[in-house]
N, C-alpha and C positions, 0 to 999 in steps of 0.2 A: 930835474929828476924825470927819468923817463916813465914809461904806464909801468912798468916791471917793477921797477923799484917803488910806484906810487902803490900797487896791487900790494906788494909785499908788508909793507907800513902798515895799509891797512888791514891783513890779515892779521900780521903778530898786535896791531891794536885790537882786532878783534877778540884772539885769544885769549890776550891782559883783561880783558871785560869779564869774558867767558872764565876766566882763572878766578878773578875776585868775586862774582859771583857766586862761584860754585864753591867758594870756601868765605870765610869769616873776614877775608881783607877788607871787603866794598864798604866795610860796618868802620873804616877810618876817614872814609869818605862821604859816604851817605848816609842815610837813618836808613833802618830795618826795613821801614815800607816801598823803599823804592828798590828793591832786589830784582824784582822782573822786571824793570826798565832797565837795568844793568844789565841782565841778560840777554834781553831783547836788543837792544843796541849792539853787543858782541855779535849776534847773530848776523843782524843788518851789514855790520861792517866786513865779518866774514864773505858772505853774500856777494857784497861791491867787490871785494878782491877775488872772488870766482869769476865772476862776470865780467872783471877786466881783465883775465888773464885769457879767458876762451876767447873774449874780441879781438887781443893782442895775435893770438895763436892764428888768428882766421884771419886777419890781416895782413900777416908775416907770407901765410901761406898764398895770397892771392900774388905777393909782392916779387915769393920767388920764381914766376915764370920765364923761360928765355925768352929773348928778343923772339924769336920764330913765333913763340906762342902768342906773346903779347901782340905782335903784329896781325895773327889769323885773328885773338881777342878784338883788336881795329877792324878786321875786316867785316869778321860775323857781324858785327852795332852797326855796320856802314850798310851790309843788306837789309839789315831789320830794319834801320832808322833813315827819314831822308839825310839827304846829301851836307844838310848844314847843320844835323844832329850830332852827323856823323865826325865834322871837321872841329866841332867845339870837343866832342869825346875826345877824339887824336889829340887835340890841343892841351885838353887838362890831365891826359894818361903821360902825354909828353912832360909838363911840368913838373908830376909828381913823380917820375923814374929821373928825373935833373934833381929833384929836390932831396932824393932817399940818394943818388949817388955822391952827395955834397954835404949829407947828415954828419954830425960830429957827436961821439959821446959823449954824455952828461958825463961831470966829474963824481969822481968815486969819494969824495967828501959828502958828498948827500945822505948815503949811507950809515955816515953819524945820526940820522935824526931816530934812528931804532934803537941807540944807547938810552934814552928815557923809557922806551916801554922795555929792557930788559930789566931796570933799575925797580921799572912799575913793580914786574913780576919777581923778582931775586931780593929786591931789599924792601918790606914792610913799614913804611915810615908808623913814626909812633906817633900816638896821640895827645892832641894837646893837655897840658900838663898844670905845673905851677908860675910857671915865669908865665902862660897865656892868660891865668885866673888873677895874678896878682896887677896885673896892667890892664885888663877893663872890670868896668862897674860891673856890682852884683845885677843880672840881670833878671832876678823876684817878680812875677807877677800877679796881679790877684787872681784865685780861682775862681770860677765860674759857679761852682758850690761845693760842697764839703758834705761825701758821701759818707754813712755811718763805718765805724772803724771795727774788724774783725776785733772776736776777745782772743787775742795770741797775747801770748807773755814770754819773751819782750814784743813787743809790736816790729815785724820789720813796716819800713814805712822807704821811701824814698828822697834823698834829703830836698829835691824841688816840693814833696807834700810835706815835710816837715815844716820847711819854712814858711811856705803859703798858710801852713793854718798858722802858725805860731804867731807870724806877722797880721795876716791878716781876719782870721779869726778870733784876737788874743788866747790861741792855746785851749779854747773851749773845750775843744774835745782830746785834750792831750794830758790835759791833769788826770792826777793819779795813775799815769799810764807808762809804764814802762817801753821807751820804744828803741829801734835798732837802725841807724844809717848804716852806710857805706857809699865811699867815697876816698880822694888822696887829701893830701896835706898838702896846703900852702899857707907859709908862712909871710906876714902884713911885713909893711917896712918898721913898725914897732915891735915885731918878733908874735905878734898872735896867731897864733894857731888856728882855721880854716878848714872845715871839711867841706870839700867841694864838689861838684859835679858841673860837666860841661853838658849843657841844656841845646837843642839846635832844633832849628824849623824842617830843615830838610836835608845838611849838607855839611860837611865839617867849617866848611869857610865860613858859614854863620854861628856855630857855636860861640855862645856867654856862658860865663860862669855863674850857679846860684851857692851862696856859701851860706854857713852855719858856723860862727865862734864856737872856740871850745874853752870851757870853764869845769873843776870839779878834778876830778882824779887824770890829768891828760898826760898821758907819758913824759917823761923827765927828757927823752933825749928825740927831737923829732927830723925827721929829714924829708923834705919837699919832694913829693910824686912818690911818697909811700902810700899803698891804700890799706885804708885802716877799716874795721868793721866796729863801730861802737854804739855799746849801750848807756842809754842814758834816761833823765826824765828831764822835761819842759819846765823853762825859767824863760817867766818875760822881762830879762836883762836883753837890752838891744844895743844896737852900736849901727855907726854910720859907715858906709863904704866908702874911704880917703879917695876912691876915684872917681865916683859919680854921686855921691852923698844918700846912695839908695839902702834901704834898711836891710841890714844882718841879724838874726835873730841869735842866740845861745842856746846847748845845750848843754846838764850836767850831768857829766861823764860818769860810769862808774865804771866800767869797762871798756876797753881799746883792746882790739888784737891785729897784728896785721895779716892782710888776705892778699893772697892774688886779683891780679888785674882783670877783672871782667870782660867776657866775650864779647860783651858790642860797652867800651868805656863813656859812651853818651849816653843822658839819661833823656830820653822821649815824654815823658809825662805830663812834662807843661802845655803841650798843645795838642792833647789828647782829650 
């Protein structure tokens, strides 16, 4: 691939950066907090394909001289410079007018490699789901402390703080308290019902999922990567995650409604 075609790569990469940043895509790829390194990086790479295109242009233009010119070119270096300045210049201006008449184009296959970042920009990949939640461990971890809980009625809460205090609190501060997840369905290899959230440190490719059983009033007809918004109250009924044996907490439903999928569908809290 010649500099033209590497300039151009980088440009429409830089744009794709500059696109998902400046809209909600980057939030399938990264966490919230790294937005202006996504778009500082677009920038950067915009930048390098300016900068290789002006050197291209200024290089082209030294390249097309005639013979007449390039020769007086040989002559003016041969006044300024001594005698064997002058013969090593002639020698290497010689090699590289042999070398640019002997140049072959790069194949126009290369130009495939800008089919991924049209795909970046034109098709949205979606975020991971049920089939990613139900093939790794719950990934629950303890909190660090358990700030006092707003008086809202229902409590929305987060299902990564749901479970953190539920599990590891036993539910202290969740009795008597009516609270509110949101999150999708995924369903166990025994048909149990999961509300889930995919949990990540920095980057989609690290997201685990933290889930919560459903027990109590749970819809009669459920289908996986539906997101649900339910209310319920705190049971320390617990159960083991069949793929890493890390604990699942319960809660008892009395209400499920389904909602739209959330603007950024990772939930950030656990390393907050």
């Amino acid at each position: 691939m010649n500099r033209q075609a590497q300039s151009a790569v980088l440009f429409l990469l830089g744009a794709s950066l500059l696109h998902a940043g400046t809209t909600d895509l980057y939030l399938r790829y990264v966490k919230q907090g790294l937005r202006p390194l996504v778009l500082a990086a677009g920038a950067v790479l915009i930048a390098a394909a300016v900068a290789t295109i002006w050197y291209e242009r200024k290089r082209a233009h030294r390249e097309k001289r005639t013979p007449e010119q390039a020769q007086e070119h040989v002559q003016e270096q041969a006044r300024k410079q001594p005698q064997v300045q002058a013969r090593k210049q002639a020698q290497v201006q010689a090699a590289h007018d042999q070398d640019a008449e002997h140049s072959h184009p790069e194949p126009r296959v290369a130009w495939l490699l800008v089919l991924p970042l049209f795909a970046l920009i034109l098709v949205a990949p979606p975020a991971l789901g049920s089939y990613s939640a139900t093939r790794t461990g719950t990934a629950l971890q303890e909190p660090l402390a358990y700030p006092a809980l707003p008086a809202a009625d229902p409590l929305p809460l987060s299902v990564v703080d749901y479970a953190g205090r539920a599990v590891y609190d036993h539910g202290r501060t969740l009795h008597d308290r009516r609270v509110q997840l949101t999150g999708f369905l995924a369903l166990d290899r025994d048909g149990t019902p999961y509300l889930v959230r995919m949990a990540l440190n920095c980057c989609a490719a690290d997201a685990q999922p933290v889930k919560v059983a459903l027990t109590g009033q749970v819809p009669p007809v459920l289908q996986p990567d539906t997101w649900l918004r339910i209310t319920g109250t705190y049971t320390p009924r617990r159960a083991e995650d069949p793929v890493n044996g890390g604990p699942i907490p319960f809660i008892e439903v009395t209400e499920a409604k389904p909602v739209t999928a959330p603007k950024d569908p990772y939930d950030e809290s656990w390393n907050n």
